[in-house]
C-alpha positions, 0 to 999 in steps of 0.5 A: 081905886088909884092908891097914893099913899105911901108904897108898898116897898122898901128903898131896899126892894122888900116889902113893907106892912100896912099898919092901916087901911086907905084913907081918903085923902090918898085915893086919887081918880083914873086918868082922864084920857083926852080923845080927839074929837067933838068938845066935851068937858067935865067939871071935877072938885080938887082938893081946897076950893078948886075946880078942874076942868077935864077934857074928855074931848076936844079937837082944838089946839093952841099952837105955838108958832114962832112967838104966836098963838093960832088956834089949829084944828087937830087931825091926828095922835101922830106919836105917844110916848106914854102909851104906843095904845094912845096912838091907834085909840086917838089918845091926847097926852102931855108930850104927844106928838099931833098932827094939826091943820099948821103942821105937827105939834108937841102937847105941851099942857095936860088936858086931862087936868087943864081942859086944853091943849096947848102945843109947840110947832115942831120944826 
């Protein structure tokens, strides 16, 4: 359970006392870590009347190349600065670096919570 309700420590760095248990609406979910591979996708109800749609995996990206969207294949997780994990597991972040059939791209779009991957060709 992902807890994301207040913290448990002060400004300061002491503790605080719970004056109560969880409460629903401040449990959050697991990350959805998007693998590269085959497309898969899961459809997740949000908060309000809204649905997110997570990508579990996926192998295209739309990559932004001089003012032009293409659609590139993903090859590889070249660089992940949120997990050095991430790169040997094939991982897809915000902010990783992947290697595509255009060339190497940063992810700019969260596909855990979005459902694709959209990319900026690095020079």
């Amino acid at each position: 359970m992902q807890d994301q309700g207040r913290s448990t420590r002060k400004r300061t760095g002491g503790r605080l006392k719970n004056v109560r248990k969880r409460r629903k609406n401040e449990l959050g979910r697991l990350p959805t870590e998007t693998e590269v591979g085959d497309q898969r996708f899961r459809t997740v109800d949000a908060r309000g009347n809204v649905t997110k749609t997570r990508a579990l995996a996926t192998d295209v990206a739309s990559v932004n190349k001089g003012g032009e969207t293409v659609s590139a294949e993903i090859e590889d997780v070249v660089e992940n600065d949120a997990n050095p994990n991430y790169i040997r597991r094939n991982i897809i972040t915000k902010g990783a670096v992947i290697e595509t059939s255009e060339g190497q791209a940063r992810v700019t779009s969260r596909p855990g919570q979005t459902g694709q991957v959209n990319a900026v060709l690095l020079e």
